[in-house]
N, C-alpha and C positions, 0 to 999 in steps of 0.2 A: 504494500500500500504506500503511496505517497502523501504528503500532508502541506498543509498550504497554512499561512496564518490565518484566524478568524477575524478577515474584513478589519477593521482597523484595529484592532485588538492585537495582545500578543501570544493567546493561545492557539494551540496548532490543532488542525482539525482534516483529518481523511477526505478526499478528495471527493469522495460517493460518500452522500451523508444516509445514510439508512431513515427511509420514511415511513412513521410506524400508522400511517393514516387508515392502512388496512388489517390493523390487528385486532382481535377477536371476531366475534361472531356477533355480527351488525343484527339488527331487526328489521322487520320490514319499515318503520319511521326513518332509516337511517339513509343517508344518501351512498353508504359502503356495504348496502343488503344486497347478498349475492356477488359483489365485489371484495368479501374478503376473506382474511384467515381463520383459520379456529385457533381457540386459545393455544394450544399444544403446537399446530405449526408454525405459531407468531413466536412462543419461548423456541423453539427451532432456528426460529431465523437469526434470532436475537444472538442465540450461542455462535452460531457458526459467523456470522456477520464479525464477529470479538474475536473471534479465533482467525478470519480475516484481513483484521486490523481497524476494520471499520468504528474509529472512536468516534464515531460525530450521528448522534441520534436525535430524530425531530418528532413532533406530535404536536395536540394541538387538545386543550380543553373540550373541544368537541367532537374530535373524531370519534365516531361509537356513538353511543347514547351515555349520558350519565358518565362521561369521563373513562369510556370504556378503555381505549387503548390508553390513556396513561396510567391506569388499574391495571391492565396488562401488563405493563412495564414496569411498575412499581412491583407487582406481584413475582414478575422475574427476578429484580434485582432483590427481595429478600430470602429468594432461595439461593440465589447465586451469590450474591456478593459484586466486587469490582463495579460499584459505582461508581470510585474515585477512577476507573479504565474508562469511564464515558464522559464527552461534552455532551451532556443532556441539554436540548434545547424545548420548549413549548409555548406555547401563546395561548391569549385570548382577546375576544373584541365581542364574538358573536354568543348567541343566547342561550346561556345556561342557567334559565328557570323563566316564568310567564311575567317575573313584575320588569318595569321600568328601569330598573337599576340593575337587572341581571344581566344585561347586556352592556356595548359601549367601552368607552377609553377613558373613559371620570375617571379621577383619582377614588372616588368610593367605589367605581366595579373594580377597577383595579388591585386595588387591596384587597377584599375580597377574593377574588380571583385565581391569587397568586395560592391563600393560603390552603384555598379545593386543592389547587396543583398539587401544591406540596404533600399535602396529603394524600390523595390519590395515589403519587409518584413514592413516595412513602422514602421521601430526601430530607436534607437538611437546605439544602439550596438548589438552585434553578440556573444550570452555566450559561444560556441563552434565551433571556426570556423577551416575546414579541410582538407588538401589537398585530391581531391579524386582520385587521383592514384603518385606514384611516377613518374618525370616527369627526365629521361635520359639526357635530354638538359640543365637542370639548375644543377647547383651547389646546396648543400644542404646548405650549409652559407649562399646562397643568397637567398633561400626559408626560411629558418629560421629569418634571421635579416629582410627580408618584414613581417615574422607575427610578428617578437619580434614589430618591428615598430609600427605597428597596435596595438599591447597591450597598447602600451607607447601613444599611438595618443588615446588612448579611445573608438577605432570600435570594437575593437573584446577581448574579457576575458582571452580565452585561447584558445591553438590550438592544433589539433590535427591531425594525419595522417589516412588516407584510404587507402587500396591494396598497402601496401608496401611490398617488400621482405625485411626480417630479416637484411640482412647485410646491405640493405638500412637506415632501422629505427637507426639500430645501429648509422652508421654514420652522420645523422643529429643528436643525441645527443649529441655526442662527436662536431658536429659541433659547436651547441648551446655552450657547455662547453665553448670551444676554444673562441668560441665570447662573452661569459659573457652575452651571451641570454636567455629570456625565452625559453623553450621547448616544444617539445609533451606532453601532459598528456594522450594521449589516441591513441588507435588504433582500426580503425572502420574495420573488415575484417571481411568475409565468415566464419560462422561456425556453426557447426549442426551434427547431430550423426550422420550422412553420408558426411560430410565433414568435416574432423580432423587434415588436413595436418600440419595446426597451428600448434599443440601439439609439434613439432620436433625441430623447431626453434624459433617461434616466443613467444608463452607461455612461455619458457624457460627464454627468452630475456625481455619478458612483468615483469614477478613476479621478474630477477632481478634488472630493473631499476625503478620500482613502476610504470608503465602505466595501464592504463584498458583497457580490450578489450570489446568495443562495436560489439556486434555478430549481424552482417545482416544477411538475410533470415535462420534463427534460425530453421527454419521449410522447409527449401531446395525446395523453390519454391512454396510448400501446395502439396509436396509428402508425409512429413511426417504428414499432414491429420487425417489422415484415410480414404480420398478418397477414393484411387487406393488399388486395388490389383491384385494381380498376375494371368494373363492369364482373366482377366475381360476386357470390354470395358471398353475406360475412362467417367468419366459420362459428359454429355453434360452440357455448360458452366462451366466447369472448365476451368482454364490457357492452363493445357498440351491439350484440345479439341481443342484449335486451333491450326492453320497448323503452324507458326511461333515458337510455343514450343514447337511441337512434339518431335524434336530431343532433348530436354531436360530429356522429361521424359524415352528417349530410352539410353540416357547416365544413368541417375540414375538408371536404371533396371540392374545392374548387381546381380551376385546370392547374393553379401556379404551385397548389399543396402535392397534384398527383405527380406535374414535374420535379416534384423536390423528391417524391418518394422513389421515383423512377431511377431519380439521379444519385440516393442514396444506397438502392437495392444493388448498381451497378456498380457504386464504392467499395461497397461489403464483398461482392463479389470477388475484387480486383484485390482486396486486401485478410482473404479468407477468415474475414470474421461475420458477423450477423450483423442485421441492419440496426438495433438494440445497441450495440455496442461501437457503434458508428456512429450515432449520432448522440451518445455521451460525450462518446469521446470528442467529437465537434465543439460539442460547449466548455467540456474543459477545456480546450484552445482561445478561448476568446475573452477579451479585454475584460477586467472586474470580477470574474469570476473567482469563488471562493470554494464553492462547491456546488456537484448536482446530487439532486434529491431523488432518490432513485426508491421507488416505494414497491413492494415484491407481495406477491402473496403464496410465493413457495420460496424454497431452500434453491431449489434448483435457478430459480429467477432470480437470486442473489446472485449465485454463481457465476451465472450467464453474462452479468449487467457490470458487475466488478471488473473483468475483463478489461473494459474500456481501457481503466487507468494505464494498464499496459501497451495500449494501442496506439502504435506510431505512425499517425495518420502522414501521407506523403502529400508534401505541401500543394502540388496539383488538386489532389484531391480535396484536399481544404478549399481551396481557391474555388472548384468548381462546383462544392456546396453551397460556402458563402454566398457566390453570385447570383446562383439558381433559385435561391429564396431572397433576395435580399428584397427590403421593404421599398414599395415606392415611398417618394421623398414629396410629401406635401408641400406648400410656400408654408414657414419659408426658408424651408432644407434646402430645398431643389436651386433656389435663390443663391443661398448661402454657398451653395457645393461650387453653383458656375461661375462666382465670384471670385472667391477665396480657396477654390476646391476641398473643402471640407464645412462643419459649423462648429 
């Protein structure tokens, strides 16, 4: 395994961050029903993942019902032990119970929040803790000085933001500044060779304040597979096979995603590995990057997905992924680019 530091931090964190969003055994309320593991193959993953090297593990207050998968992971680490062998990361933002206050980025969900986690996780602290979407209602000084607090109180390390927009992130730094806060080290957001929108503002913003960007679904759902292809049935028990993500995979089918997949299946091909492990490895090459989030729901798809790290993608090949996806440039990028040749 390789290890990168954690976004502007100075702990070091595996380069495939283990995502435990599919750990236990969801219900039908859950949006991981039928998309995940059972308790038994999730401690499975968990072992071998360690035995890996894989120290950087992510969750999230809601994935499951009721804090299932960080129950999961709490539940592992007090049979196993080597807590202190993991960068435990988790968030919250979204709705864990029916009042007004269950939800959001306030300093009073926050607090709260953390000490479910903690519990749950069954820690003493929280090494990455993250708001999971930016939250309209709160002030960014008062989402900041609730985690700088938490740093200083000893629950959580460091922290980090989820699904923010650019001029959002921006301004919780400057918040931080202005209050003599700890800050963000990290931003956890969408990204994959058929999702690049980052590159325009956010990457720009990431490389020049020192954050990392931690890439969720790095593989856009298990389109970029090698599953699916074009004008095929989808194969039975996949994700997109059931009715609830159909409309996912009819969003990603436009001709420029099928050109990317096209151009991706003949990468893999050329460099004898699987299309999975191709297009990890893609994002590990690319500016800001900290780590991808690489979420499994077998041992064997750990296996598979790790791989990347070792894969020496040949600069060609890099070059004629990047181009192949690369995002049109609205004004006023596209402005920006024929001026200046960059923004």
């Amino acid at each position: 395994m390789k290890y990168r530091n954690l976004g502007a931090s100075g702990a070091r964190v595996s380069e495939i961050c283990l995502g435990a969003m599919t750990f236990g055994e969801a219900d039908a309320h859950s949006m991981m029903h039928r998309a995940s593991a059972s308790e038994d193959e999730s401690r499975a993953i968990m072992s071998r993942a360690l035995e890996l090297g894989l120290n950087f593990w992510d969750t999230a207050d809601v994935y499951g019902q009721d804090g299932l998968s960080e129950r999961v992971i709490g539940g592992w680490f007090a049979r196993n032990g080597h807590r202190d062998d993991v960068v435990l990361a988790t968030k919250c933002r979204f709705g864990m119970g029916p009042g007004p206050n269950d939800r959001g980025a306030s300093r009073y969900h926050i607090k709260r929040a953390v000490e479910g986690s903690l519990r749950r996780l069954g820690t003493d602290r929280i090494d990455l803790y993250q708001i999971h979407m930016q939250d309209a209602r709160a002030p960014e000084e008062e989402v900041v000085r609730a985690l700088d607090e938490l740093v200083r109180e000893g629950k959580i390390i460091y922290f980090g933001a989820s699904n923010y927009a650019a001029y959002r992130l921006v301004e919780s730094l400057w918040a931080a500044d202005r209050a003599g806060a700890n800050r963000f080290v990290t931003l956890q957001a969408q990204y994959s060779l058929i999702e690049r929108s980052l590159e325009l503002e956010h990457v720009p913003a990431l490389r020049r304040f020192g954050l990392g960007l931690l890439a969720w679904s790095p593989l856009a759902g298990g389109f970029l597979t090698g599953k699916y292809r074009r004008g095929e049935a989808v194969p039975e028990g996949s994700r997109f096979a059931q009715d609830r993500h159909k409309q996912r995979l009819e969003r990603h089918g436009s001709e420029r995603n099928w050109r990317v997949l096209a151009a991706l299946t003949d990468v893999a091909a050329s460099h004898g590995a699987t299309s999975a492990q191709v297009a990890l490895a893609w994002v590990l090459r690319r500016p800001a990057v900290t780590s991808a989030i690489l979420g499994v729901r077998s041992v064997a798809q750990l296996e598979d997905g790790i791989k990347a790290v070792d894969l020496a993608l040949a600069d060609e090949s890099v070059a004629l992924l990047t181009d192949v996806g690369a995002p049109a440039l609205p004004y006023p990028y596209e402005f920006l680019k024929q001026v200046d040749g960059s923004w």
